[in-house]
C-alpha positions in Angstrom: -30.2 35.4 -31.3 -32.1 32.5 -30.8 -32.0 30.3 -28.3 -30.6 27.3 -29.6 -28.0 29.4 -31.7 -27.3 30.9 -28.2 -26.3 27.6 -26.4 -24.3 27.0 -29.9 -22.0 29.4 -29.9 -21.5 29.3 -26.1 -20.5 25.8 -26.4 -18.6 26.3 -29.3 -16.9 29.4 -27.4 -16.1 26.8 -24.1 -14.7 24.4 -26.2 -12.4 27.0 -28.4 -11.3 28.6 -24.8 -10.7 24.5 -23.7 -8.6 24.0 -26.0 -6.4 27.1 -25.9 -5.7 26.1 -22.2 -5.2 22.9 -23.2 -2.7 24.0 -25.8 -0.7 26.4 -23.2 -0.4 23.8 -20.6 1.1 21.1 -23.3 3.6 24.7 -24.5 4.4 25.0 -20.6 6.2 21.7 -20.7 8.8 22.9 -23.4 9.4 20.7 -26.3 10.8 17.2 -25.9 11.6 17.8 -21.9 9.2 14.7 -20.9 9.9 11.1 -21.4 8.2 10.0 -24.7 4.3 8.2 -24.4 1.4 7.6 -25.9 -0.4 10.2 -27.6 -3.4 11.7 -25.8 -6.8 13.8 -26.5 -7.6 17.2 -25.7 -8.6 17.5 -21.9 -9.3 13.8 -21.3 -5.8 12.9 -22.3 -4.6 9.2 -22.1 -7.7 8.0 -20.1 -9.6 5.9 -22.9 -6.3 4.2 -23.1 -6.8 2.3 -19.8 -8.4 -0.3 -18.1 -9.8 1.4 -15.2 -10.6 -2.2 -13.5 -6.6 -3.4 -14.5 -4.9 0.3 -14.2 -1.7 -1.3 -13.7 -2.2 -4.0 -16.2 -2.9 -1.1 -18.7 0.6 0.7 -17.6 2.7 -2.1 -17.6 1.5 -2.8 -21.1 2.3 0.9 -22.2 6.0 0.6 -20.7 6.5 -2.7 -22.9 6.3 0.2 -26.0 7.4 3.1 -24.5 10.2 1.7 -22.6 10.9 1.8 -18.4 10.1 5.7 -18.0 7.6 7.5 -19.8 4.5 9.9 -19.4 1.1 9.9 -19.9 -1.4 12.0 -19.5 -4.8 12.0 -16.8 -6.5 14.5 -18.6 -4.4 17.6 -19.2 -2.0 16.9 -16.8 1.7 14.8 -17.4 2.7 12.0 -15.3 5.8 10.4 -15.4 5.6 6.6 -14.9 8.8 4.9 -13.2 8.4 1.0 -14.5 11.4 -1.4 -13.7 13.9 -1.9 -10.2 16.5 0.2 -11.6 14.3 3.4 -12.4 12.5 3.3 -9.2 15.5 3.3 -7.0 17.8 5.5 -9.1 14.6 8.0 -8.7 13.4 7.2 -5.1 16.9 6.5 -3.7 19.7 8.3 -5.7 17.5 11.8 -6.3 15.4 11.4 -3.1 15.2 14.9 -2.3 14.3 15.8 -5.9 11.2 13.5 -6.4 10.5 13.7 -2.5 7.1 15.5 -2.7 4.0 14.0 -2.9 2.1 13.9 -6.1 -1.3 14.6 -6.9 -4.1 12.3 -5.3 -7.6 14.4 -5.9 -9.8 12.1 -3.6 -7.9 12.4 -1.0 -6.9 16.1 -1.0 -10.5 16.5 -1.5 -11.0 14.6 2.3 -8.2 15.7 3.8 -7.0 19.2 1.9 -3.6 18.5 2.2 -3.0 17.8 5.6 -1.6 14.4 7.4 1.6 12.9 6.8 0.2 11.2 3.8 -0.6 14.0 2.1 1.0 16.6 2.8 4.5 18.3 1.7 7.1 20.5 2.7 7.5 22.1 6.0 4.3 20.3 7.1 5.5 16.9 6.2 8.6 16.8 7.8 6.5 18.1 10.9 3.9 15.8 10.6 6.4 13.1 10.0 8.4 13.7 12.6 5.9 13.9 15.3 4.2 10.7 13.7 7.8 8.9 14.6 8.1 10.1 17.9 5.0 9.5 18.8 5.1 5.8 17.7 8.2 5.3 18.9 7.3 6.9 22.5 3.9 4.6 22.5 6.2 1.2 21.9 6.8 0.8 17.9 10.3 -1.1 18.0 10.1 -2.2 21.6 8.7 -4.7 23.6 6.1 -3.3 24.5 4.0 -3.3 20.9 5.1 -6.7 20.0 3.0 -7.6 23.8 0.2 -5.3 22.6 0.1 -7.8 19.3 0.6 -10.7 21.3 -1.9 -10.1 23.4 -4.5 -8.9 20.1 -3.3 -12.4 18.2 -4.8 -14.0 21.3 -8.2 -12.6 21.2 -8.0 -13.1 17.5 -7.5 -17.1 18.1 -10.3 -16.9 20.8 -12.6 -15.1 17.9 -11.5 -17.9 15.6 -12.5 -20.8 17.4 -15.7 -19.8 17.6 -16.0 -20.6 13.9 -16.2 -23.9 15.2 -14.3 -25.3 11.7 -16.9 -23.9 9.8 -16.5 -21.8 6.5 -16.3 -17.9 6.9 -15.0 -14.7 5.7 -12.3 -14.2 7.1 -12.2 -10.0 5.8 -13.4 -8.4 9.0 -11.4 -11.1 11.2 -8.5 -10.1 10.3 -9.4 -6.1 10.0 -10.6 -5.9 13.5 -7.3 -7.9 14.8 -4.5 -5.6 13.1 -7.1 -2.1 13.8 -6.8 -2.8 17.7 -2.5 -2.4 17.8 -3.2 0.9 16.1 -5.8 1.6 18.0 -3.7 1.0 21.1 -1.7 3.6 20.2 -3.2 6.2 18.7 -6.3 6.3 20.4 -4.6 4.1 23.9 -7.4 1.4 23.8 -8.3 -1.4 22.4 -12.5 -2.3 20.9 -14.2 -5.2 21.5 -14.4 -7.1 18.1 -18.4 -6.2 18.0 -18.5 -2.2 19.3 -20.8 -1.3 16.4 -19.0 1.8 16.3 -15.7 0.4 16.2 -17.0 -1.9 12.9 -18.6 1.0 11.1 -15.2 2.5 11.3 -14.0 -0.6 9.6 -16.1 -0.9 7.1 -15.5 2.7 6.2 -11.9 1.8 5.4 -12.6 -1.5 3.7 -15.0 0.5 1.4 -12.5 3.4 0.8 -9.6 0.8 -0.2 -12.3 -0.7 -2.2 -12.6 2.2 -3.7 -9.4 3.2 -4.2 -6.3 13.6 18.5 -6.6 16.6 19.5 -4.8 19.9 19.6 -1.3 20.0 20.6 -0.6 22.7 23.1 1.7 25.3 23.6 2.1 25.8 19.3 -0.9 27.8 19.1 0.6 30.8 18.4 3.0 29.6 16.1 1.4 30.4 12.3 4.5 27.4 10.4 3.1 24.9 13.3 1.0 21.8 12.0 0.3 21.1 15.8 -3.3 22.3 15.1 -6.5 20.3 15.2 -7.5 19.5 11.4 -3.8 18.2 11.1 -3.4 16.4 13.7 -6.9 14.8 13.4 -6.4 14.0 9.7 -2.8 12.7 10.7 -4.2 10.2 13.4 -7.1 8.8 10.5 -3.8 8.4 8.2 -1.8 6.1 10.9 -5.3 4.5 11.4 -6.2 4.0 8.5 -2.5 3.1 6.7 -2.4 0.6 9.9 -5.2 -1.5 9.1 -6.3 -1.8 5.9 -2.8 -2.8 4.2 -1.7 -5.4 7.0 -4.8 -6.8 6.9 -5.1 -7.1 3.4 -2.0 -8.8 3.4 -2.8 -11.6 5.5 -6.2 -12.1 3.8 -4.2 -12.3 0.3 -1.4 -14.7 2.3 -3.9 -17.1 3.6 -6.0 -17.4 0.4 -2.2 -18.4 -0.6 -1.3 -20.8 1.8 -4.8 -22.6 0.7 -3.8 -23.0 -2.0 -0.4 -24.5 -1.3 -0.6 -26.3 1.2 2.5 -28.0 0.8 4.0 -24.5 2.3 1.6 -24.3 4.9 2.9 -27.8 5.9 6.7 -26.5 5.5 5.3 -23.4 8.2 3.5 -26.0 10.4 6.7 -28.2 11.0 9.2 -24.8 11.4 6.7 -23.4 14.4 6.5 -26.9 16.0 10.3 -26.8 15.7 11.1 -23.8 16.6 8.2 -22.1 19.0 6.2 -25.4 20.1 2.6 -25.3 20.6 2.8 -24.2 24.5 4.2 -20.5 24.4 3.0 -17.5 21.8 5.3 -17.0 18.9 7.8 -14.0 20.0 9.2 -11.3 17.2 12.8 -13.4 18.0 12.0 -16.2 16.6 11.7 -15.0 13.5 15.1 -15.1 13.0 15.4 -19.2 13.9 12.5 -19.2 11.3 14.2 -18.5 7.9 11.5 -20.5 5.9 8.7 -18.6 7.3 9.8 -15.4 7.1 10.7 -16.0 3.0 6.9 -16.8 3.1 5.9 -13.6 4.4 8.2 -11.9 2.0 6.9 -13.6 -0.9 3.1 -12.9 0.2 4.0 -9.8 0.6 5.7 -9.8 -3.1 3.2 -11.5 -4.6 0.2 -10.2 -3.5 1.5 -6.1 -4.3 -1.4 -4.4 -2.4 -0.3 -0.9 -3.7 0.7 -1.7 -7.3 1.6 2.0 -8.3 2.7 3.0 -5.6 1.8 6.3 -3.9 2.7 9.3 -6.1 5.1 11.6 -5.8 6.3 14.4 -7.4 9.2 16.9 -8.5 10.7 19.7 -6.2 12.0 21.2 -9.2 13.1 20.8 -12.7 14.7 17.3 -12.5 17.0 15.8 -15.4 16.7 11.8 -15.3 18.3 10.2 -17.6 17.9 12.0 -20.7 15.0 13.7 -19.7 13.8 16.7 -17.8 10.5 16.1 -15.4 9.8 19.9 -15.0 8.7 20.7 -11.2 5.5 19.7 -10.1 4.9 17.0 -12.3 3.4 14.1 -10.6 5.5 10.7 -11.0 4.1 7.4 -10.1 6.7 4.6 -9.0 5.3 1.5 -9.9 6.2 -0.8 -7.1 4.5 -3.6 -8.7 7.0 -3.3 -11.5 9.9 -3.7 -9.0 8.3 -6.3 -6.8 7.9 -8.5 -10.7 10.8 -7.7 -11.7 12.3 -10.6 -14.1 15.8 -9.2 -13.5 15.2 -9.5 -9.4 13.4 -12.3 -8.8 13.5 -15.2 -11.0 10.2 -16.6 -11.6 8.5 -13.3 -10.8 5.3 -13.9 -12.4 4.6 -16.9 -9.8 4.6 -17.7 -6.0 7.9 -19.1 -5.0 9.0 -18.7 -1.2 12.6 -19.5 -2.9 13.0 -15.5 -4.4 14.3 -15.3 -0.4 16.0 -18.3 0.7 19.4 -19.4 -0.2 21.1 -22.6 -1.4 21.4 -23.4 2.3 17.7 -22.3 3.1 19.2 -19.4 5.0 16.9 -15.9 4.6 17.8 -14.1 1.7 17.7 -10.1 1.6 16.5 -8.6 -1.9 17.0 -4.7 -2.2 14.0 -5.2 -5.0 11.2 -6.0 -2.5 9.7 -2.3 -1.7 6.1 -3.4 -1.1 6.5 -0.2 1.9 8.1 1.7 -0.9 12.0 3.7 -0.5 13.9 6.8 0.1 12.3 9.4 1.9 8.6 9.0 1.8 9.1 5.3 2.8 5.8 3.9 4.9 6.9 5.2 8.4 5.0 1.8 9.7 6.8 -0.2 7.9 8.0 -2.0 11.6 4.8 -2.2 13.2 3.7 -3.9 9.8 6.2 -6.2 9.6 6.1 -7.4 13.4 2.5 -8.2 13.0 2.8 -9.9 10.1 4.7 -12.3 11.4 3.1 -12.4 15.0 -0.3 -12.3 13.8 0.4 -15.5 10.7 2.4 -17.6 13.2 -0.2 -17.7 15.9 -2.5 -18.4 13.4 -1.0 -21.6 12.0 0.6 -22.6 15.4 -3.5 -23.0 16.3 -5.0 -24.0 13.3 -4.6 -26.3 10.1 -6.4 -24.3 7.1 -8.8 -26.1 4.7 -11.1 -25.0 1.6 -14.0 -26.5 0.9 -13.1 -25.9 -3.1 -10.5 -27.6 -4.9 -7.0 -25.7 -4.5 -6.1 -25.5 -7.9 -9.5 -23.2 -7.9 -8.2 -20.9 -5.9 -8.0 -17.7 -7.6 -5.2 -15.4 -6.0 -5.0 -12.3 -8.5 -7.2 -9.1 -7.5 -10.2 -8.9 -8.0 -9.7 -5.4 -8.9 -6.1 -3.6 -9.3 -6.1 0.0 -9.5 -4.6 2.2 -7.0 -4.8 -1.1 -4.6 -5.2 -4.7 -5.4 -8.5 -5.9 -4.1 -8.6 -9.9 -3.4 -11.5 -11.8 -4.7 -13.5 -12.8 -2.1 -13.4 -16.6 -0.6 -14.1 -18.6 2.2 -11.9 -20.8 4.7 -12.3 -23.4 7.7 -9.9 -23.6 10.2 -9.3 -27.0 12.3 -7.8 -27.1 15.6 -4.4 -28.8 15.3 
C-alpha cells in the first residue's frame, strides 16, 4: 500500500473508531434522562458554541433558550448547567449529599491529581476537610486572635500605602501581598516582608493561574484510608493558600475600582467610620455591626463583582432525578453562582450596583439567602469567615486613612472583567490615595 493511502485509511480507521466511542458514550446516558440543550458535534461537542473570553456570557445566553437547567456538552462529555436562585439551592441545598462531589476540573487534577480539599472527594474530602477546619480553627479563624493577625497586616498595608506618596499605582500586588500574609500566618506561622522575592514570585504564580483560569502528619503512616500523607497535605496547604489570597484580594481590587467610581458611596463609608470607629483606633470586626451601610457595601461588591461566575463544579453521587430529569452519576454539574448572585427575582436591579439589594427601609442590614458568592451546602468555601473578616477589616482601614481619587473621569471607569471564564478578571487601572 502506498504511503499516502496508508496514512488514509489509518485516519479514516481513527476517526470511524472516534465516532463509535463517541456514539456509546451519548447511548450510555439512556434516552431523554438529561435536561434538554443545544445540539453538539462529534468529540468537540458544544465548544464552538462559546465564547471562551465570555464563558459565562455564552451560558447564560444558552439558558435564556433552553430554560434554568440544561446540558451541554465539553467535548464528549455532559454537563448539567444549574442557572437561576431556585435551581442552585434546590440542588446544592435540598439534595446536598447527592450533587456533593466534585466535578471535573482537568487543569487542576492535572497539578494536583486529586488531592487537597479542593479537589478531592469522598473519604479523602471529608478528611481533608475536616483537618482543614480544625486546623483553622486551632490557629485563630473565628477568634480574636486572626482578626489581630489582620489588624496588625491592614497596618503594614497603610504604612506600604503611604509611600505612594498620592501618586497613581497599581494597586494588584498591594492588596495580594496584604490578604497572602493572614494565610500565611497560619498555614505556614509567619508572616513575609512585602518585597521577599520569593514570597512575590509565589504571588505572581497565583495571579497568573487565576489569570489563567506542610509536611507529613505523624503517627497515620501506617494507615493505607489516611490522607495524612505528604502530597496531600502539601497540595492541601497550596489550596488554603492559594483559595486565601487570590479571591479576597480580587475582591477588594474589583470593590475599590467601584468605589472610584461612585464616590458618593465612598463618601456615605467615610462619614459611617468617622461615626462609628473615629480616626484614632483600628476598625475592630464589632463594629461591623454599628456599620449597616458599610457592610451592604461589601455585600454588594461582593455581588457585583462575582469573582467565580460558574462556580466550582460538582458532580453526582449517583443517579439523581431533579425535577423531571435524571443526571446519571458522575456527570459533572456546574452551579452558576453568577446566575444567583443576578438574579432579577432576588435582587431588584441586579444588573447594576446598588448597596440598597442589603439595606432596609430603615437602612438597617438586610440578609439575602441569594448572595452565595462562597457558594452553599456542603462544599461551601470552608474560608468563608476569614474572607469575610478581612474584607471588612482590610476596606475600613483603608478608607479610615485614605480619600481615593482617579485621575480619569468616573463615568470611565470600566467595572466588568476584563475576562470571565472560570473567574472574572478586572481590567486593569490605576488609583491615588490622599491622606484624609
Amino acid at each position: 500500500m502506498e504511503p499516502l493511502g496508508a496514512t488514509s485509511f489509518l485516519l479514516a480507521v481513527c476517526v470511524v473508531c472516534l465516532m463509535f466511542s463517541w456514539a456509546r458514550a451519548r447511548a450510555k446516558l439512556g434516552p431523554g434522562k438529561l435536561p434538554p440543550g443545544p445540539v453538539g458535534l462529534p468529540f468537540i461537542g458544544n465548544m464552538l458554541q462559546l465564547n471562551s473570553k465570555k464563558m459565562f456570557t455564552s451560558l447564560i445566553q444558552l439558558s435564556e433558550k433552553y430554560g434554568p437547567v440544561y446540558t451541554i456538552h465539553l467535548g464528549p462529555e455532559p454537563v448539567v448547567i444549574l442557572c437561576s436562585y431556585d435551581v442552585v439551592k434546590e440542588a446544592l441545598n435540598d439534595q446536598g449529599e447527592e450533587f456533593g462531589a466534585r466535578g471535573s476540573m482537568p487543569l487542576l487534577e492535572k497539578i494536583n491529581r486529586g488531592h487537597g480539599v479542593i479537589s478531592a472527594n469522598g473519604e479523602r474530602w471529608k478528611q481533608l476537610r475536616r483537618f482543614s477546619l480544625m486546623t483553622l480553627r486551632n490557629f485563630g479563624m473565628g477568634k480574636r486572635s486572626i482578626e489581630e493577625r489582620i489588624q496588625e497586616e491592614a497596618a503594614f498595608l497603610v504604612e506600604d500605602l503611604r509611600k505612594t506618596q498620592g501618586l497613581p499605582f497599581d494597586p494588584t500586588f498591594f492588596l495580594s501581598r496584604a490578604v497572602s500574609n493572614v494565610i500565611c500566618s497560619v498555614v505556614f506561622g509567619r508572616r513575609f516582608d512585602y518585597e521577599d522575592k520569593k514570597f512575590l514570585y509565589l504571588l505572581n504564580l497565583l495571579h497568573d493561574t487565576f489569570r489563567l483560569f506542610s509536611s507529613a502528619w505523624g503517627q497515620e503512616k501506617g494507615n493505607p484510608t489516611s490522607e495524612f500523607h505528604t502530597e496531600g497535605l502539601v497540595v492541601t496547604t497550596f489550596d488554603l493558600f492559594s483559595a486565601g489570597t487570590e479571591t479576597v484580594s480580587t475582591t477588594l481590587r474589583f470593590g475599590l475600582m467601584i468605589l472610584l467610581k461612585h464616590r458618593d458611596v465612598e463618601d456615605k463609608i467615610h462619614e459611617e467610620i468617622d461615626r462609628v470607629i473615629g480616626r484614632n483606633r483600628c476598625p475592630a470586626i464589632n463594629d461591623r455591626n454599628n456599620m449597616p451601610y458599610t457592610d451592604a457595601v461589601i455585600h454588594e461588591i461582593q455581588r457585583y463583582s462575582d469573582i467565580v461566575p460558574m462556580g466550582v463544579p460538582h458532580a453526582a453521587t449517583k443517579d439523581i432525578h431533579f425535577r423531571s430529569y435524571v443526571i446519571p452519576k458522575g456527570t459533572t454539574v456546574f452551579p452558576m453562582l453568577s446566575a444567583v448572585l443576578h438574579d432579577p427575582k432576588q435582587f431588584k436591579s441586579a444588573s447594576t450596583f446598588n448597596p440598597g439589594h442589603f439595606l432596609d427601609d430603615k437602612g438597617n442590614f438586610k440578609r439575602n439567602d441569594a448572595f452565595m458568592p462562597f457558594s452553599t451546602g456542603r462544599r461551601i468555601c470552608l474560608g468563608e469567615g476569614l474572607a469575610k473578616m478581612e474584607l471588612f477589616l482590610y476596606l475600613t482601614t483603608i478608607l479610615q486613612n485614605f480619600n481615593l481619587k482617579c485621575a480619569s473621569d468616573p463615568k470611565d471607569i470600566d467595572p466588568t472583567p476584563l475576562m470571565s471564564g472560570f473567574g472574572n478578571y478586572p481590567r486593569p487601572y490605576q488609583l491615588s490615595l490622599l491622606p484624609r
